[in-house]
N, C-alpha and C positions, 0 to 999 in steps of 0.2 A: 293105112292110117284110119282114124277115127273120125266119124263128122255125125253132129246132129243133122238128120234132113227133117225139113217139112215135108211129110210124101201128100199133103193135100194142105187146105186153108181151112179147117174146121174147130179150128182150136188147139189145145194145150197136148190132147191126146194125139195128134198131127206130128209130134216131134219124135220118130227114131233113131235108134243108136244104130251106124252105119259104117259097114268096112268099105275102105275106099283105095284106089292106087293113090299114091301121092303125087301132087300135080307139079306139072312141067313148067318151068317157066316158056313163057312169049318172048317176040321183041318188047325189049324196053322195059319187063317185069324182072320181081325177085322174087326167089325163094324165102318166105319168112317161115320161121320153126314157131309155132304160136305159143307165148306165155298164158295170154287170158284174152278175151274176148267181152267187151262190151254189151251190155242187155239195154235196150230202151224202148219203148213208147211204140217207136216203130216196126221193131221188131211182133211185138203183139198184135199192131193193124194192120201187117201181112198176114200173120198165121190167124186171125180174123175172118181174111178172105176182104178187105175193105180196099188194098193196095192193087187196082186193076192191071196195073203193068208187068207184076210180079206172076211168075207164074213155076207152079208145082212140079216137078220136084225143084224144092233150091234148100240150099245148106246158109242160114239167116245169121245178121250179124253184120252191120256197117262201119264198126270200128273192133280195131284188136292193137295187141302188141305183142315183139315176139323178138326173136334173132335172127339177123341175116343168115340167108345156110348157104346159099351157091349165086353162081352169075351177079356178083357186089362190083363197084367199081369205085375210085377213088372217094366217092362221095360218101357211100354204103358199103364198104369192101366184108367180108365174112367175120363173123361175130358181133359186128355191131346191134346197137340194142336200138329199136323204132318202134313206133308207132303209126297206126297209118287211118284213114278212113276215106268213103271214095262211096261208088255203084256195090257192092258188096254187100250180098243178102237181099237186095233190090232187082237188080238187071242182072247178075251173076252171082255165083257161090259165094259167098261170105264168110265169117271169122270163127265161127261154132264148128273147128276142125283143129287138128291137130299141127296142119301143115296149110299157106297159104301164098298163090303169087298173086302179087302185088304190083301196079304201075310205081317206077321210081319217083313221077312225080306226086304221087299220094303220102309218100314217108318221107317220114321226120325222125329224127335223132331222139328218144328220148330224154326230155332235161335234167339236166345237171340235179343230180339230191333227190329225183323222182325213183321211186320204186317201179322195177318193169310190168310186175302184176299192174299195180296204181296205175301205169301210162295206156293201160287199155282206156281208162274211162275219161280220158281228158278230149281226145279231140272232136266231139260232136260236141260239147256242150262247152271248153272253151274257147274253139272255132265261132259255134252261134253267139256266144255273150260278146267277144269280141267286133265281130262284124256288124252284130246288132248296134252296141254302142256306136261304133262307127257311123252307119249307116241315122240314125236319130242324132246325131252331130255332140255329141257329149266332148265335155272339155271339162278339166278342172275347178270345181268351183259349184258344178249342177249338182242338184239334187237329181238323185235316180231310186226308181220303186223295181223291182224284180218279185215281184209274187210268188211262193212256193219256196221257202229257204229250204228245206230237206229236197226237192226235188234238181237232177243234174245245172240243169239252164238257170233257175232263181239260184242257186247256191253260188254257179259262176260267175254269173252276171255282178251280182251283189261283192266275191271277192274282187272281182276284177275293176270294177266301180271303184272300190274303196282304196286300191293301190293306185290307181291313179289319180288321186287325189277331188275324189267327189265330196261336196261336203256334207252330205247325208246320204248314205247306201242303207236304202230302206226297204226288206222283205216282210212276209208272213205266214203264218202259220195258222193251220187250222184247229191246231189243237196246242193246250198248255202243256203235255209234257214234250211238244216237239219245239215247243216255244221257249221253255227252258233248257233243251239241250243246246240248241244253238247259243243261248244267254254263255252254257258253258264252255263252247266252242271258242266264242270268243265276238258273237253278233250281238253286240249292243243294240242294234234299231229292227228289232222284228216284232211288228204287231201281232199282236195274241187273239185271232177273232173271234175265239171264242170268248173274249170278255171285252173289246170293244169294237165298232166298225173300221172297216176301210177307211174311209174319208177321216174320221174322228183320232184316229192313228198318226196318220200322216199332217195331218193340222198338229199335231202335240208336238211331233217330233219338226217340223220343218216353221213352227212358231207363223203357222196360216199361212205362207207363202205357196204352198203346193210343190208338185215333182215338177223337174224341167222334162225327163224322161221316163216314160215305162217300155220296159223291155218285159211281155209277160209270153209265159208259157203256158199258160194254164189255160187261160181261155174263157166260155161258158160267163155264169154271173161274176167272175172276177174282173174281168176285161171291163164291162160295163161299171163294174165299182172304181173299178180304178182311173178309168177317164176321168172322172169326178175331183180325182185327186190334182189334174195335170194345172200346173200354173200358165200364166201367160203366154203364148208363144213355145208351148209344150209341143215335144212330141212322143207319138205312141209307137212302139213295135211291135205287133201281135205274128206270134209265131209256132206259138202248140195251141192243144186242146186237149190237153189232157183230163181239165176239168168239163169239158165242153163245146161241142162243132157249132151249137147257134149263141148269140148275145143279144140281149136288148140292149141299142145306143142310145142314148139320150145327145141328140144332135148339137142341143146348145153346149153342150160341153168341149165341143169344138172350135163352135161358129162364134158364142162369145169370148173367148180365150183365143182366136185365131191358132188353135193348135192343127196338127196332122196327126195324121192317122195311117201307120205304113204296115209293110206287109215282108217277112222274109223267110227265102227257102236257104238253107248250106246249101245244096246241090247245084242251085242256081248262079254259084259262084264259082269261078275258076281256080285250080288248082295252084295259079299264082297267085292270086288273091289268099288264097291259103297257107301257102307259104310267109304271106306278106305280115297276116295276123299271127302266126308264130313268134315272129321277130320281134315285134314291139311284143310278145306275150312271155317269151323264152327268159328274160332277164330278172323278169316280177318272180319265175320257178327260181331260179337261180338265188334268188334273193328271200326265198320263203314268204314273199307277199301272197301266192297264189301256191293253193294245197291242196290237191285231190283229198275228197271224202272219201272210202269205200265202207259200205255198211255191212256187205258179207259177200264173200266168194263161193260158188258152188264149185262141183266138177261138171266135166264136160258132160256127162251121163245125166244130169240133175238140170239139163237146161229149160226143160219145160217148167221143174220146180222155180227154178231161178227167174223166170218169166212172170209167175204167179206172184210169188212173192211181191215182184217191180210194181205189178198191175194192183194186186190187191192189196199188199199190205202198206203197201205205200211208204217204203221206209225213206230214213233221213240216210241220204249217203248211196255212191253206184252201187249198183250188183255187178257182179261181175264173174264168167266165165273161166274156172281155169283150165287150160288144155291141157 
């Protein structure tokens, strides 16, 4: 079979095209035949060399989807179609392969109406938007900010908000023609910053009240804009940094609003907790409230491209791997 490896952590030129045996399942794994594979954020801050745990040679890639091929049982039986995400591309080989085993408790059925390419890129980002809400106590009715609409996490966050009846799911954009795309997508409340501020955005659209919730990925000086925004009894999620690993706080944005300020890892949560965010998350697919973006698929062979692309070009919509 075929797998990208990282044979070091130096970069983009680190990615080989590699002939491999096809791997055996364990106790309690499966054989998945892989459709596409997942690209994010993470994957670039291993092959970086920035993820100390992770270590050279490894095949990167924490989520994929594909077909059951062998050792399935009533739950997973052969030919079923999954998705899955876990330690993959992290602690062991990952989804940048053609063939991959997988713990049973890490897959998931892909959803009803979902495309099997498409179901590679759902579960890190509608895992985290999930959990996050959770986790910042959202209920019906809050106002929520998710910063970065074209990026995985703000794009989920924001559908997932909005199907569950938030009364303002409010992202943004850094630029006007990513601010219009979305307009066309169908995101009515994305602030445009490049023609007003954070704070000034979010006062328009929420008539001065502020956010109950940010759930941000970004990080860097959006995090510190977007406190600014939090109302009353606010709370904050900070969970990427893709904009950025330092912020300036400005503390009364806390200490006068009595808000918090939390902190979340996916990995840090159990695979029944994962389980558990599918289930309330499964029926919204089912229902076409909640729609994977993809912005472009490479080949298996193009993964370094497809890496570059994520990092620099910054598109609206997953990348995504096909094997």
């Amino acid at each position: 079979m075929h797998v990208m490896v990282a044979e070091g952590f130096e970069g983009y030129g680190s990615l080989k095209l590699t002939e491999r045996d096809k791997p055996v399942p364990g106790e309690n794994e499966v054989l998945v035949r892989m459709a596409a594979a997942g690209v994010t954020p993470l994957d670039y801050t291993i092959l970086s060399g920035h993820y100390p745990k992770a270590k050279a040679p490894l095949v990167l890639g924490n989520e994929g989807s594909g077909v059951v091929a062998s050792t399935g049982d009533a739950a997973f039986p052969e030919g079923t179609p999954v998705m899955f995400f876990g330690p993959y591309g992290v602690l062991r080989d990952g989804t940048y392969s053609e063939w991959a085993t997988v713990h049973r408790d890490h897959l998931r059925r892909v959803p009803e109406g979902v495309d099997l390419v498409a179901a590679a890129g759902l579960p890190v980002a509608y895992l985290t938007a999930q959990l996050a809400l959770e986790k910042a106590g959202f209920a019906p009715g809050k106002n929520v900010l998710a910063p970065g609409i074209g990026g995985s996490v703000g794009n989920a966050v924001t559908q997932l908000a909005r199907a569950r009846g938030a009364s303002h799911a409010i992202s943004t954009s850094s630029s006007s023609s990513k601010a219009r795309e979305a307009g066309e997508l169908g995101f009515s409340e994305v602030i445009d910053l490049s023609r007003e501020t954070l704070r000034d955005g979010v006062r328009r659209i929420t008539d001065g009240k502020g956010v109950d919730v940010i759930i941000d990925g970004v990080g860097g000086t959006v995090l510190s804009e977007a406190l600014g925004t939090l109302a009353l009894s606010g709370t904050a999620v900070t969970l990427g940094y893709s904009g950025g690993q330092k912020s300036t706080i400005d503390v009364t944005d806390l200490i006068w609003k009595r808000a918090s300020l939390l902190s979340l890892s996916l990995m840090s949560y159990s695979p029944e907790a994962w389980q558990q965010a599918w289930d309330t998350m499964e029926p919204l697919f089912a229902a076409g409230k909640l729609v994977p973006m993809v912005k472009r698929t490479f080949p298996l062979q193009e993964a370094a491209e497809a890496l570059r692309f994520l990092i620099e070009d910054r598109p609206f919509g997953r990348v995504l791997l096909e094997a």
